[in-house]
C-alpha positions as CSV (number, residue, x, y, z in Angstrom):
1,X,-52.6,-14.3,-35.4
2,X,-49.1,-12.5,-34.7
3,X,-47.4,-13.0,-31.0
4,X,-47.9,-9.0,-30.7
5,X,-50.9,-7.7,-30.0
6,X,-51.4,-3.5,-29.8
7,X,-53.9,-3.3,-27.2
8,X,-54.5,0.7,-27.0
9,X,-53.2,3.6,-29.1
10,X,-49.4,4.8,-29.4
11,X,-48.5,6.9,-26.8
12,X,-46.1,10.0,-27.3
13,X,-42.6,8.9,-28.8
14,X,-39.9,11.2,-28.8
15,X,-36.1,10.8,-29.9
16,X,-34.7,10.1,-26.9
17,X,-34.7,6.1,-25.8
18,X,-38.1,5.0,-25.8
19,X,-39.0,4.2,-22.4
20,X,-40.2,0.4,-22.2
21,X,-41.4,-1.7,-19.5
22,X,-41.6,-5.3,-18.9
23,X,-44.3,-6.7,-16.2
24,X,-46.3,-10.0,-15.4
25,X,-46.8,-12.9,-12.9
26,X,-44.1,-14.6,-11.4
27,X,-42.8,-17.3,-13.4
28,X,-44.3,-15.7,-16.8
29,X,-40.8,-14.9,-18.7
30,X,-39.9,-11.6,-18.1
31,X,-36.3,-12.1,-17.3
32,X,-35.7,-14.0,-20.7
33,X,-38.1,-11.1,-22.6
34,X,-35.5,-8.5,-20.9
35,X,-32.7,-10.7,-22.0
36,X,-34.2,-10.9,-25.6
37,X,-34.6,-7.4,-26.1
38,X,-31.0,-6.7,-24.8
39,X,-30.3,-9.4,-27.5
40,X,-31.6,-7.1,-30.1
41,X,-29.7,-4.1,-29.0
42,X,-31.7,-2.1,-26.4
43,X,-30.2,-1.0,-23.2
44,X,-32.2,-3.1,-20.3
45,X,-32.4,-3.2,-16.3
46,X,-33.9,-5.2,-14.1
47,X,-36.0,-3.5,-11.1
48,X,-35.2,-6.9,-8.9
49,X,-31.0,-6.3,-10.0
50,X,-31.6,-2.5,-8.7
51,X,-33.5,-4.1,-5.2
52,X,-30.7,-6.3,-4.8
53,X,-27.9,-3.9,-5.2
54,X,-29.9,-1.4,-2.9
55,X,-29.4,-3.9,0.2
56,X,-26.1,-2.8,0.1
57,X,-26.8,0.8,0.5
58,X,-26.4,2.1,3.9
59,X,-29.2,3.9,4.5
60,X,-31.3,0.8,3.2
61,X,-29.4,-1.7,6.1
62,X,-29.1,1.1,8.6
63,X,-33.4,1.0,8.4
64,X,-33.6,-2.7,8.2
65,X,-31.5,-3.1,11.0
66,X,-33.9,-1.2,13.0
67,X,-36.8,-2.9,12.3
68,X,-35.4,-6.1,12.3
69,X,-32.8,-6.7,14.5
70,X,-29.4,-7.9,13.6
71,X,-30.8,-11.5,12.8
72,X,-31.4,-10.7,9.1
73,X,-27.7,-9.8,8.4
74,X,-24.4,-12.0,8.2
75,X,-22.0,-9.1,9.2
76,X,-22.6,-6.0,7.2
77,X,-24.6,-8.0,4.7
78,X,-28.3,-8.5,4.4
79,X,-29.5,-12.1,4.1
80,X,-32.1,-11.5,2.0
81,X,-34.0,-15.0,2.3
82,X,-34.1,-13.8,6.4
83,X,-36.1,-10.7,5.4
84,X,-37.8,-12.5,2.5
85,X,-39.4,-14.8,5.3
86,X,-40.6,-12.0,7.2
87,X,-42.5,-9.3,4.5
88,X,-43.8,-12.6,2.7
89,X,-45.9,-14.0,6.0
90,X,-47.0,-10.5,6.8
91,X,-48.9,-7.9,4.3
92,X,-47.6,-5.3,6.9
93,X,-43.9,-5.9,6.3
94,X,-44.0,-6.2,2.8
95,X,-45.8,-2.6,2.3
96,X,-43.7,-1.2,4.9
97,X,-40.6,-3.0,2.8
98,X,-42.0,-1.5,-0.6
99,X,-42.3,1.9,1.0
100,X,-38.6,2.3,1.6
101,X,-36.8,0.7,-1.6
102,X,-39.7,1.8,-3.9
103,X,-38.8,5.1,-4.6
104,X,-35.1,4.1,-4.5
105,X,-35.6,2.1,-7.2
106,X,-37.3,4.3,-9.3
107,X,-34.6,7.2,-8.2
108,X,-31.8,4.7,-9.9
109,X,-34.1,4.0,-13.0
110,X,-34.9,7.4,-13.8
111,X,-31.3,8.1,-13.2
112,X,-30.0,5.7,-15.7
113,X,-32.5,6.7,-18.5
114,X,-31.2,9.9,-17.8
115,X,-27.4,8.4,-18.6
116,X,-28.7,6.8,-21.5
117,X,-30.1,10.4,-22.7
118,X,-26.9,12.1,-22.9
119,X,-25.1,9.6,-24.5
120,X,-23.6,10.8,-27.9
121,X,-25.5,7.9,-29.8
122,X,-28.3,7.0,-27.3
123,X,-29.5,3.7,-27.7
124,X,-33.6,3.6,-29.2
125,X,-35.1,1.6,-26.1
126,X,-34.6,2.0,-22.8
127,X,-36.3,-1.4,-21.4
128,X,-36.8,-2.3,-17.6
129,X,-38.4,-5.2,-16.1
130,X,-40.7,-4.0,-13.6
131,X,-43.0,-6.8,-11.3
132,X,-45.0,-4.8,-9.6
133,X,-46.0,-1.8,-12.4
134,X,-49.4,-1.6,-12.2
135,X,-49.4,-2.3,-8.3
136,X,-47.5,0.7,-7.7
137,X,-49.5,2.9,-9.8
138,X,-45.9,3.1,-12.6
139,X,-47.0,2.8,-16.0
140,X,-47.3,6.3,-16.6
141,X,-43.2,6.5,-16.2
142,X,-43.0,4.0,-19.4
143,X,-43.9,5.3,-23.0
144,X,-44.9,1.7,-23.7
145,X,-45.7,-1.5,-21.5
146,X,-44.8,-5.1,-22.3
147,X,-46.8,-7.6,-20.4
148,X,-45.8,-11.0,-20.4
149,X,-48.2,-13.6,-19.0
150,X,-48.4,-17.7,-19.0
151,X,-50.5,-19.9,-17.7
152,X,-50.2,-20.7,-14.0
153,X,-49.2,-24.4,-13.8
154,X,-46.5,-23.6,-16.1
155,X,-45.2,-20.5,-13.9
156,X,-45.1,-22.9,-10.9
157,X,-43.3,-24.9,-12.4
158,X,-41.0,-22.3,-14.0
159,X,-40.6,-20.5,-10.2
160,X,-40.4,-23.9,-8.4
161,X,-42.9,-22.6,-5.9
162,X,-46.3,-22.0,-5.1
163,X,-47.3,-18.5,-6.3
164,X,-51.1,-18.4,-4.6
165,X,-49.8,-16.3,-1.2
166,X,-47.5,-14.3,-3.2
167,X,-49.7,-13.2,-5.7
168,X,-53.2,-12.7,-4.4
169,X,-52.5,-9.0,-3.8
170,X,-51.7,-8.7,-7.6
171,X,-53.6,-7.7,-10.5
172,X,-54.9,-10.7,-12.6
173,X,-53.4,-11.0,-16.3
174,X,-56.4,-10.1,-17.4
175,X,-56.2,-6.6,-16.1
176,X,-52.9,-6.2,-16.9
177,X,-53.1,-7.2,-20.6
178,X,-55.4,-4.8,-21.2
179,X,-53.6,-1.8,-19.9
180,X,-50.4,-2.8,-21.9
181,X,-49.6,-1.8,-25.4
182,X,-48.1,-5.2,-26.1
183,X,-49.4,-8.7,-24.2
184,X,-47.4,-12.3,-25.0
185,X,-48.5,-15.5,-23.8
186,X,-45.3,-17.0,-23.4
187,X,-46.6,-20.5,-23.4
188,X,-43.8,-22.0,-25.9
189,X,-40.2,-21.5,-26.7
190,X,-37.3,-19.2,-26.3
191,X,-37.3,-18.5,-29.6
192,X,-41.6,-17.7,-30.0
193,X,-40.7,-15.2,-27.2
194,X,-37.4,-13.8,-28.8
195,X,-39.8,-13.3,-32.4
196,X,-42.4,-11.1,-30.2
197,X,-39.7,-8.9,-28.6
198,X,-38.3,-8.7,-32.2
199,X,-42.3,-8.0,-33.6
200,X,-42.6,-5.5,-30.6
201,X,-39.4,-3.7,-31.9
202,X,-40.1,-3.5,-35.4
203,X,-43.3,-2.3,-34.6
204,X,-41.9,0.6,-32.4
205,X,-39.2,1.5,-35.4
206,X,-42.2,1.5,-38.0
207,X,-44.1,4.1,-35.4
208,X,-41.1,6.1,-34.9
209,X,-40.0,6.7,-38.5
């Protein structure tokens, strides 16, 4: 049976960038899938890049420091391992966390797939890696949706730390794999998971043409 698996009808594909996302478990492989599909030429962002950068907006630190106090910064800058400790032990703070940056994040997404858009040549796929997509109620943003799962001794080992807290909020891969249009184990090498992002774009050309 072939790594790529369609797992519900096409949706609506249109000539601007296709609009992919990547989601699964922790640990799973969805950093090297976003990296492999760059490989082949799409344009790719990372929702945990965006989350990152947004620390350093000032409206971002200006709210943190109010909830938190000054102990989660190092001058101007937010330690993120300080606040990372606090949403992590409480459900409260992590909702309350994921209430402000959420719809930052998808602000700067939408934005960029917007660049991409206008761009003389746009590129064909607009891919983002996105953790929390079916959590947050997001798939319906995406054209298409890449899961990427593995099984959970390996994604310990993978993320070098215990996932049971962290994930017992989140759907199971079960769920998940069959909401998506595409589903990967990604049980075995770099290069098994670079010829399913390679399946999943032919796949995508093929339904284009």
């Amino acid at each position: 049976m072939p790594p790529t698996s369609r797992t519900k009808p096409n949706r609506s594909l249109s000539k601007r960038p296709l609009a992919v996302a990547i989601t699964g478990g922790i640990g799973a492989g969805k950093s090297e899938a976003l990296a492999a599909f760059a490989c082949h030429g799409a344009a790719t962002i990372s929702s945990d890049e965006v989350v990152h950068e947004l620390y350093a907006d000032e409206d971002v630190r200006a709210a943190l420091r109010e909830r938190y106090g000054d102990g989660i910064f190092d001058g101007d800058e937010v330690i993120r391992a300080a606040v990372g400790a606090i949403v992590f032990a409480d459900r409260g703070e992590l909702a309350w966390l994921e209430r402000l940056l959420h719809p930052k994040v998808m602000a700067r997404t939408e934005s960029w797939r917007e660049e991409l858009a206008a761009l003389p040549d746009p590129p064909a796929l607009a891919v983002n890696e996105v953790p929390l997509l079916y959590e947050t109620d997001s798939e319906d943003r995406f054209d298409v949706v890449v899961v990427i799962t593995a099984p959970a001794e390996l994604r310990a080992e993978r993320a070098g730390e215990r996932l049971d807290e962290r994930e017992e909020r989140l759907l199971s891969d079960d769920v998940k794999t069959g909401r998506a249009d595409f589903a990967y184990v990604n049980d075995g090498s770099l290069g098994d998971l670079d010829a399913f992002v390679a399946d999943v774009i032919q796949t995508l050309d093929r339904h284009q043409e």
